[in-house]
C-alpha positions as CSV (number, residue, x, y, z in Angstrom):
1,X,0.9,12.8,10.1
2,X,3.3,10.9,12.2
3,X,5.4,11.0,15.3
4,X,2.6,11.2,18.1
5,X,3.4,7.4,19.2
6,X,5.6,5.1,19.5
7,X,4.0,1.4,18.4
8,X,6.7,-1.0,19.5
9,X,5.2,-2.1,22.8
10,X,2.0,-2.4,20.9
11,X,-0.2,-5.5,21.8
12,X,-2.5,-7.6,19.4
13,X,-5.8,-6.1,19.2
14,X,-8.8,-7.3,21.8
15,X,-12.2,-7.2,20.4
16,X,-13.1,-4.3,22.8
17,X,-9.9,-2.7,21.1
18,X,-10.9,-3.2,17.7
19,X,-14.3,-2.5,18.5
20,X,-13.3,1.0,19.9
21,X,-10.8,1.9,17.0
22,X,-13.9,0.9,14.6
23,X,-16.1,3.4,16.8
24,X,-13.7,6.6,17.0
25,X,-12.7,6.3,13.2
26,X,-16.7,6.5,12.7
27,X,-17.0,9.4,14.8
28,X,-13.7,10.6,12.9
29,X,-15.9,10.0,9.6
30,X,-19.2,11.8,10.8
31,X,-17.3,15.1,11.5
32,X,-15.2,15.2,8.7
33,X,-18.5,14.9,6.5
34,X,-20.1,17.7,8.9
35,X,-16.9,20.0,7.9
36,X,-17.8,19.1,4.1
37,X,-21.3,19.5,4.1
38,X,-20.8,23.0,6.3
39,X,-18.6,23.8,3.5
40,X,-20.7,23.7,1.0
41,X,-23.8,25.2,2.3
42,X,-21.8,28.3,3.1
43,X,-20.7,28.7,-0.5
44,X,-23.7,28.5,-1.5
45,X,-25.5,30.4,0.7
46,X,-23.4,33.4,0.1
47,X,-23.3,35.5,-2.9
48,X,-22.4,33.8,-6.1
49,X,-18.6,33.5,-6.1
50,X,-16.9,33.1,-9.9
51,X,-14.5,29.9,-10.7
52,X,-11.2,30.2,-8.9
53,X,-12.9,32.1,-6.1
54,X,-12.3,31.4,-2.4
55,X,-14.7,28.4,-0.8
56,X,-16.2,28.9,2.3
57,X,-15.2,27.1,5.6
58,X,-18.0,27.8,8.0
59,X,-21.5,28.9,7.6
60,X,-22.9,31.7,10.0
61,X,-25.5,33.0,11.6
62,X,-28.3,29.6,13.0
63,X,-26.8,27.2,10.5
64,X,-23.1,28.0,11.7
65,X,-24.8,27.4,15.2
66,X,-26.2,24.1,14.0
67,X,-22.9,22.5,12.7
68,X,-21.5,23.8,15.7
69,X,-23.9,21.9,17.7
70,X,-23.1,18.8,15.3
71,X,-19.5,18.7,15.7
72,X,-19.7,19.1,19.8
73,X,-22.4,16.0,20.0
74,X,-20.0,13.9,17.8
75,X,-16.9,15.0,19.9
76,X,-18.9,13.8,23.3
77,X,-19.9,10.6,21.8
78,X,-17.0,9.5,20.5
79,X,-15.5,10.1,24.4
80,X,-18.8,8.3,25.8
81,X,-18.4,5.3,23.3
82,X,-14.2,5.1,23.8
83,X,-14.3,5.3,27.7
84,X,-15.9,2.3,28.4
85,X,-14.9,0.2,25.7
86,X,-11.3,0.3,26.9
87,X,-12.5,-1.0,30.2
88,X,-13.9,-4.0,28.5
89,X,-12.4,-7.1,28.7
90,X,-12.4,-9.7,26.3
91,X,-10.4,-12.8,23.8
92,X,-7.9,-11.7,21.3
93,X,-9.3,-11.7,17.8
94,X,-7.6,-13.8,15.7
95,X,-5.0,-12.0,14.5
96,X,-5.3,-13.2,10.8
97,X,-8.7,-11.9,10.7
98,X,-7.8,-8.6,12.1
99,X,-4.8,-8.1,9.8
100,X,-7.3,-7.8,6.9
101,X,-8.7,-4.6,8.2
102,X,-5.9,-3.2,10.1
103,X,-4.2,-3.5,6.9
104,X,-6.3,-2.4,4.2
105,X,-7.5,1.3,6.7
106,X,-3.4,1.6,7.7
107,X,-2.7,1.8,3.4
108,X,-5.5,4.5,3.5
109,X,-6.1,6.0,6.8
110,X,-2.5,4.9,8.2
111,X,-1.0,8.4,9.2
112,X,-4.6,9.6,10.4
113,X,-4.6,6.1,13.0
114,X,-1.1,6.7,13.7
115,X,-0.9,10.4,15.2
116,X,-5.3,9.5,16.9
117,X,-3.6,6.3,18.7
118,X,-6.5,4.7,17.2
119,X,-6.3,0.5,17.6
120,X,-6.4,-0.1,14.1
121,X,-3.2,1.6,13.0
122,X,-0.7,-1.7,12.8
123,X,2.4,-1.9,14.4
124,X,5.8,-2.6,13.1
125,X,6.9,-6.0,13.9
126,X,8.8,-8.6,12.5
127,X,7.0,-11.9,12.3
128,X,7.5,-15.8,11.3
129,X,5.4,-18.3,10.8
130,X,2.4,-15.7,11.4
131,X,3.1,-15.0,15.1
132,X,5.2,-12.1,16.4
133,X,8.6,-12.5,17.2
134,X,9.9,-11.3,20.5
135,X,12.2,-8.3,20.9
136,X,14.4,-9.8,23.8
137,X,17.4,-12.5,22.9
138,X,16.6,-15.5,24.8
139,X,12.5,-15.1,23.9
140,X,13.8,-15.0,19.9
141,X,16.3,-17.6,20.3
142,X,13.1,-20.0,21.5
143,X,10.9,-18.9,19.4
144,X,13.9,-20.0,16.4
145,X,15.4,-22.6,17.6
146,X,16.5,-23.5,14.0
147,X,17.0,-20.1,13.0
148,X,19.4,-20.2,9.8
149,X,22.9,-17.8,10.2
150,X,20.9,-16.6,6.4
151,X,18.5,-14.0,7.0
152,X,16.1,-13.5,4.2
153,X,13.3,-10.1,4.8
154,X,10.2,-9.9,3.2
155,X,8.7,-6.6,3.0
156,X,5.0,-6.0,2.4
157,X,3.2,-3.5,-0.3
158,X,0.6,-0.8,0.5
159,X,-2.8,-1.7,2.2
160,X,-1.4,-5.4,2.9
161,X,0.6,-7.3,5.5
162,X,2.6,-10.0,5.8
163,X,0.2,-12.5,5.8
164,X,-0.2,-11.7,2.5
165,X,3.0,-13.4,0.9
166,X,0.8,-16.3,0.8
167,X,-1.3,-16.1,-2.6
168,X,-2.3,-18.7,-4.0
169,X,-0.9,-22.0,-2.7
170,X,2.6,-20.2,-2.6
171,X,4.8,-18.2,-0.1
172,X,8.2,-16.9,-1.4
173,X,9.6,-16.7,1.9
174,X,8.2,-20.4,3.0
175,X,9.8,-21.6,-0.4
176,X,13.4,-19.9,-0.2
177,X,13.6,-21.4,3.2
178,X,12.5,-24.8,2.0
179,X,15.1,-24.7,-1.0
180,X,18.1,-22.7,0.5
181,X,17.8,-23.1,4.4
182,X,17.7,-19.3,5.2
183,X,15.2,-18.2,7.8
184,X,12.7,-16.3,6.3
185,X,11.5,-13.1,8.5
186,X,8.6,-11.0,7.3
187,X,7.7,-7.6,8.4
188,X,4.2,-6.1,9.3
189,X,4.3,-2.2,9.0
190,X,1.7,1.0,8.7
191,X,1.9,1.5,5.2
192,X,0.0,4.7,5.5
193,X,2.5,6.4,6.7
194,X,5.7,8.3,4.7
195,X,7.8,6.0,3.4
196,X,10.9,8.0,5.6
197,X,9.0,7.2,8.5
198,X,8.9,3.5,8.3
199,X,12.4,3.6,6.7
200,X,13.9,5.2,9.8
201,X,11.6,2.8,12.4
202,X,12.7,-0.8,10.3
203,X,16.6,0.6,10.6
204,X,16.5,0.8,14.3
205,X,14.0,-2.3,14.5
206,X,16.0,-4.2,12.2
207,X,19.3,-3.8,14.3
208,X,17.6,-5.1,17.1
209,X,16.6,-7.8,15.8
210,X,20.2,-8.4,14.3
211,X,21.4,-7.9,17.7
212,X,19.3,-10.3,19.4
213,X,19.3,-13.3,16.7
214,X,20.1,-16.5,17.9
215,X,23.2,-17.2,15.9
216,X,26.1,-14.4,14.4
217,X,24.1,-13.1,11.6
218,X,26.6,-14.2,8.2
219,X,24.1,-12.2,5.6
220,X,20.8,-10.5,4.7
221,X,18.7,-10.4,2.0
222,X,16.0,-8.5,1.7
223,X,12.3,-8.9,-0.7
224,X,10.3,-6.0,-1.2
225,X,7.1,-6.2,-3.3
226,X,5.7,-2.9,-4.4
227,X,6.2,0.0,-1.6
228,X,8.2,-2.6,0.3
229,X,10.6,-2.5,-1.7
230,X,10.6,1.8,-1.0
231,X,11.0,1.4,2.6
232,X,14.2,-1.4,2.2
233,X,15.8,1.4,0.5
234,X,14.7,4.4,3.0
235,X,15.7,2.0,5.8
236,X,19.3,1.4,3.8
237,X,19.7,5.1,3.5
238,X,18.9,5.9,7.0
239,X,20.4,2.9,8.6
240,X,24.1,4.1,6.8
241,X,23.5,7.5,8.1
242,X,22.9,6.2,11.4
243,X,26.4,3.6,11.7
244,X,24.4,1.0,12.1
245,X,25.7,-2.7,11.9
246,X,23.1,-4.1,9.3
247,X,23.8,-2.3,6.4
248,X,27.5,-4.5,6.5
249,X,25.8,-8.0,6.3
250,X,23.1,-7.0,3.5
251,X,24.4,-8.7,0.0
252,X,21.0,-8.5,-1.9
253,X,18.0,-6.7,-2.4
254,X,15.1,-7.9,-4.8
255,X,12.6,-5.3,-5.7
256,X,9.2,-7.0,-7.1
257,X,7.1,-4.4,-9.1
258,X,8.7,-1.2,-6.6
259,X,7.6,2.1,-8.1
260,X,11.0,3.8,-8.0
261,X,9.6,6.6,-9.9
262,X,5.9,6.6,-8.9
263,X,3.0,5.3,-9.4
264,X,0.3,6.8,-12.4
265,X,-2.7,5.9,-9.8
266,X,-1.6,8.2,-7.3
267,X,-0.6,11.1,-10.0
268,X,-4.1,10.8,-11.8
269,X,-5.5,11.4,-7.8
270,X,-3.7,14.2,-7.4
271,X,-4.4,15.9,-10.6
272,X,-8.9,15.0,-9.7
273,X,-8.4,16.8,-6.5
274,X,-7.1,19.7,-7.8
275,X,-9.6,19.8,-10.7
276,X,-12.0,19.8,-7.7
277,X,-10.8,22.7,-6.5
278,X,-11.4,24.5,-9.2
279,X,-14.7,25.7,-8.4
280,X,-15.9,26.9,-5.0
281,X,-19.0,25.0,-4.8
282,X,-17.3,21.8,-5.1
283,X,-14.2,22.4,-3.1
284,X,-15.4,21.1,-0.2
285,X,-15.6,17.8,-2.1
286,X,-12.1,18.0,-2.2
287,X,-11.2,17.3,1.2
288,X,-12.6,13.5,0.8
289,X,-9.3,13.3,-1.6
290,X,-7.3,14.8,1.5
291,X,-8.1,11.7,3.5
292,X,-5.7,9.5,1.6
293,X,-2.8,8.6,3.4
294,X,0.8,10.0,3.6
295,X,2.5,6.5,2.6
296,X,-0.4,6.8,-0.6
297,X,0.8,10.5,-1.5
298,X,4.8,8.9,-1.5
299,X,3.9,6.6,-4.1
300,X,3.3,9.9,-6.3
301,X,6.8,10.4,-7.1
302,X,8.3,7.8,-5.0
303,X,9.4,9.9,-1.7
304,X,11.7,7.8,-0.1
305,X,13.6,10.5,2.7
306,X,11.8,13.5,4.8
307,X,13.0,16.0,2.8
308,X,11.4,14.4,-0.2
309,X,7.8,15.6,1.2
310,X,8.6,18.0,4.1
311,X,8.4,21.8,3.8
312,X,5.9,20.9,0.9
313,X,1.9,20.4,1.2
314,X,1.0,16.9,0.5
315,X,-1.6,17.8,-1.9
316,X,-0.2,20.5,-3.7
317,X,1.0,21.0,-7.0
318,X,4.2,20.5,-7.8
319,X,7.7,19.2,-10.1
320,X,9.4,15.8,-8.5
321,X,11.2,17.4,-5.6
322,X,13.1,14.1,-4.5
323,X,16.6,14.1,-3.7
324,X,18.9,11.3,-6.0
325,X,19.3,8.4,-4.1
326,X,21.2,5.8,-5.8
327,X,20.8,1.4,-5.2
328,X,22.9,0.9,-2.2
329,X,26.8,1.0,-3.0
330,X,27.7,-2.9,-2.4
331,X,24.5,-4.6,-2.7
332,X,23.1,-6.3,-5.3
333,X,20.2,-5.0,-6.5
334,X,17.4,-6.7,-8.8
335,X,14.6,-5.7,-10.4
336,X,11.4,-8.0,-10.9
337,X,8.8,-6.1,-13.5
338,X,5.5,-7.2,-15.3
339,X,3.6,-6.2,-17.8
340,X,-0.3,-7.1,-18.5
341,X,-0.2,-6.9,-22.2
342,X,2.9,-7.0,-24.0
343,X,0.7,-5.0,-26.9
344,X,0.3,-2.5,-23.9
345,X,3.9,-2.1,-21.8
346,X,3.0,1.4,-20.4
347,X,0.6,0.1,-18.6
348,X,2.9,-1.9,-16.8
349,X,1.5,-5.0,-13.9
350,X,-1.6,-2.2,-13.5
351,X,-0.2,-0.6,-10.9
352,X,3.2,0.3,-11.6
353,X,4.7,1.2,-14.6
354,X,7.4,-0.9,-16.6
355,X,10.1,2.2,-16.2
356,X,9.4,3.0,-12.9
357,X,9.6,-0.7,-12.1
358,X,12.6,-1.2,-13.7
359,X,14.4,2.3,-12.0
360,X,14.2,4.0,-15.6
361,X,14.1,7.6,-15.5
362,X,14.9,10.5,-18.4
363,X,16.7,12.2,-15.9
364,X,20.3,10.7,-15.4
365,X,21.3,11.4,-11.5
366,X,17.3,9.8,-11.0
367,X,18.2,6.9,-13.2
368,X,18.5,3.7,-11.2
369,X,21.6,0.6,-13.1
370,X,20.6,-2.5,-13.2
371,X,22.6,-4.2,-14.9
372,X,21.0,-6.5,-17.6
373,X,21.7,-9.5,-15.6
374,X,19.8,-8.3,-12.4
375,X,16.5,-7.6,-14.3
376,X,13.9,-9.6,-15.3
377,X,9.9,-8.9,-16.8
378,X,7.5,-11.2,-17.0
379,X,3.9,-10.9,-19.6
380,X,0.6,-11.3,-18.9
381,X,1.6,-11.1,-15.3
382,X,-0.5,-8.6,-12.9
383,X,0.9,-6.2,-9.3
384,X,-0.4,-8.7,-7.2
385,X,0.7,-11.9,-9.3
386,X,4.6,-11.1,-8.4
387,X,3.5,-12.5,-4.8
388,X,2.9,-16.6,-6.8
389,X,3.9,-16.8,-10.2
390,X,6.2,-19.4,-10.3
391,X,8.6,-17.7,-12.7
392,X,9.0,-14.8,-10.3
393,X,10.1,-17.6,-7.5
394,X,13.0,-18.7,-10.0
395,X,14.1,-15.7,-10.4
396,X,14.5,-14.4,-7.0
397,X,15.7,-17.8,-5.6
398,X,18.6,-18.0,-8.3
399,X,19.5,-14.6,-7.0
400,X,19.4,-15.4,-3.9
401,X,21.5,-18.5,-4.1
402,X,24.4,-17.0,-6.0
């Protein structure tokens, strides 16, 4: 989903706020378990049905009458619990604490709070130093009053945000601007929705924010960990399309455990839903896989523009339909990978698989150059490790200072 609202306006979340997203994604919850259950009572009420046959959707007759009944209460108490909620005043949860959750349901449920304008989907802003920088000039330029002419993004994964560059005693972007006086800016996004989607929103975002930096920008660098490192290249793509200014001052882009090609997670998902489907009386089971997120269905093959998923069910079978997009023509692009067990490469950090990682793919106009010299893998180190280990840091700040 996507497209029914545009977050850039949109404020940090009140308790009643957070408090009414909480109670219309419940209500969201109870009928999509009513659909379910209805589902399956009316395949098996009716006559036996073979494997591969048709699942019911609705049951007839009194019990059709009595999910009816059960989906029109929830309807009506979502509105009677919503209404007075948003006339409820109240502080300003601490905005750390709220990330967690905002962050973890926008990986999952991102596209669903997105296109519901529920007050848990997050918002795409660009932040330092934990607090949200301002979209107009002056406001930015006193918010950074020491704002480096270096520009170094940091792009979040899946299900996280950017308070999440700090694992562990150690932030990358706090320690590149410590050791080579850039200004490090780090973005907060919906990562549950399409990859294109927040691609095309961080190109128009990130021109703004070019436009309205204190000093003449001299160069950008951009860190993307896992999906982040998807969306840098989406917003590339788009933000050439577009003759936007931003694309001239990028020099380097670092890509920490990206699945270029995909993700095995999301395939082995894809392939228990449809197993599901395979019998009638279990279909309706399936839709709890259809919950999963647009930006989580990307990671299958690594959708990076709209035509990658659109024209094409989410959820349906089907070959890697993405169109070749090579690195960005003039940038220099590196590659940070990891493997758990060096007796075990395929299994890559545990999330993303060494070839994927490194932009390796059997097919030749897929296959991704990094030259030798822009690629480094690391053992025994795990997905979420790239965020602290030091080795990782050395790498990407000797890129980032040549």
């Amino acid at each position: 989903m996507g497209g029914a609202w545009d977050d850039e306006d949109d404020p940090d979340v009140g308790l009643p706020g957070l408090l009414g997203g909480v109670a219309r994604l419940a209500i969201d919850a109870v009928g999509e378990a009513t659909r379910i259950v209805e589902g399956m009572h009316a395949t098996v009420a009716a006559t036996p049905i073979p494997i591969g046959g048709a699942a019911r959707e609705r049951a007839g007759g009194v019990a059709g009458l009595v999910y009816g009944a059960v989906r029109a209460v929830t309807a009506l108490t979502g509105a009677a619990i919503d209404a007075p909620l948003r006339r409820v005043g109240g502080p300003a949860l601490p905005e750390a604490r709220a990330d967690l959750l905002r962050s973890a349901l926008g990986g999952v449920l991102g596209d669903h709070l997105h296109a519901s304008r529920n007050p848990l989907a997050p918002s795409m802003r660009f932040r330092c130093g934990g607090a949200a920088l301002p979209w107009d000039a002056e406001a930015l330029a006193a918010a950074l009053p020491n704002a480096s002419d270096r520009v170094v993004l940091l792009v979040h994964g899946l299900c996280m945000s950017d308070r999440q560059w700090h694992r562990q005693g150690h932030d990358h972007g706090t320690a590149l601007a410590r050791d080579l006086g850039v200004t490090a800016v780090r973005l907060h996004y919906n990562s549950g929705r399409h990859v294109s989607e927040n691609g095309r929103l961080l190109a128009r975002r990130l021109e703004a924010l070019v436009a309205a930096w204190p000093r003449p920008v001299a160069e950008l660098s951009i860190v993307g960990h896992s999906m982040g490192g998807l969306v840098a290249r989406s917003a590339h793509h788009y933000a050439a399309s577009e003759g936007r200014r931003w694309p001239a001052l990028l020099r380097r882009i670092v890509f920490l455990g990206t699945p270029h090609h995909g993700a095995p997670l999301e395939r082995a998902g894809h392939r228990l839903q449809r197993l599901a489907t395979a019998s009638p009386y279990v279909a309706p089971l399936a839709r709890l896989g259809s919950l999963r997120s647009a930006g989580i269905t990307d990671l299958r093959h690594g959708n990076l523009l709209d035509e990658d998923w659109q024209g094409a069910g989410r959820f349906e079978s089907g070959a890697d339909r993405r169109r070749p997009l090579p690195l960005p023509a003039g940038v220099a692009c590196y590659a940070v990978a990891a493997v758990l067990s060096e007796r075990l490469p395929a299994l890559g950090d545990g999330l993303v698989p060494l070839a994927s990682a490194l932009g390796r793919h059997p097919d030749p106009a897929r296959r991704l150059d990094f030259p030798a010299s822009h690629r480094w893998v690391g053992a025994g180190i795990g997905h979420l490790d790239l965020l602290s280990h030091r080795e990782v840091y050395d790498a990407i700040r000797g890129w980032l200072a040549s």
